[in-house]
C-alpha angles and dihedrals in degrees: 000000000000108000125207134193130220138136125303117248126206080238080068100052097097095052093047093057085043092054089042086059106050093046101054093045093053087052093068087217101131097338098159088048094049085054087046101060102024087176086083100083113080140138102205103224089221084070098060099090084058095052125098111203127216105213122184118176099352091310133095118244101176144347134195126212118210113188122193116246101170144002076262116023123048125191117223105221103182143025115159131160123192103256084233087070103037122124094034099088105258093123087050086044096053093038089061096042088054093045083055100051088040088053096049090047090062102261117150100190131015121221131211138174099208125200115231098269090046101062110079089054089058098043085050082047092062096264115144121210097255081178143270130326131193108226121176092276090048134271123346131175131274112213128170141197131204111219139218121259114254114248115244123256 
């Protein structure tokens, strides 16, 4: 299955939230809660221009949102791959290819609040812990990454 990258469109948006919620409930992390308050899961079309989609075979696999914090440090929001997909490369795909966009865009360091089963991919990514964040299903962890400077040109 060969996987390709490319932007994310608005014709995408109900597919990424599919994909988001697949991929949080598989994890096991919070899952009553995520069936409590469906309205949870949610890409924002705004952030579309700032999504990077994972696409096997036609259809979209996964996709990654980088948002732009400061002229210098950018947080990725999202990075989901459909479970169907996990273990082939396509988060660590999609996280490179962010790094990379985020880098040329001048960040110096990239920011993420990670859920439980998350975390070890980002810390085997080169994330290091920055602390602790309360998000709406209780504290996660903040991790960040520096980044390498874009090469000119």
């Amino acid at each position: 299955m060969r996987t390709t990258l490319r932007p994310a469109t608005k014709a995408d948006h109900d597919r990424l939230e599919e994909v988001q919620r697949l991929a949080s409930l598989a994890t096991g992390d919070h899952h009553k809660e995520l069936l409590d308050n469906p309205d949870v899961f949610g890409v924002a079309e705004e952030h579309l221009p700032n999504s990077l989609v994972a696409e096997a075979n036609g259809e979209v696999i996964g996709f990654c949102t980088v948002l732009p914090i400061s002229s210098e440090s950018a947080e990725l929001d999202a990075i989901f791959v459909d479970p169907s997909a996990w273990r082939r490369g396509i988060g660590k795909l999609l996280l490179a290819e962010a790094e990379q966009r985020a880098s040329s865009a001048g960040a110096l360091k990239m920011w993420v609040t990670s859920g439980v089963y998350a975390t070890s991919f980002y810390r085997s990514s080169g994330f290091q812990s920055a602390g602790m964040e309360i998000t709406d299903f209780g504290p996660a962890e903040r991790l960040v990454k520096e980044l390498k400077r874009a090469e000119p040109g």
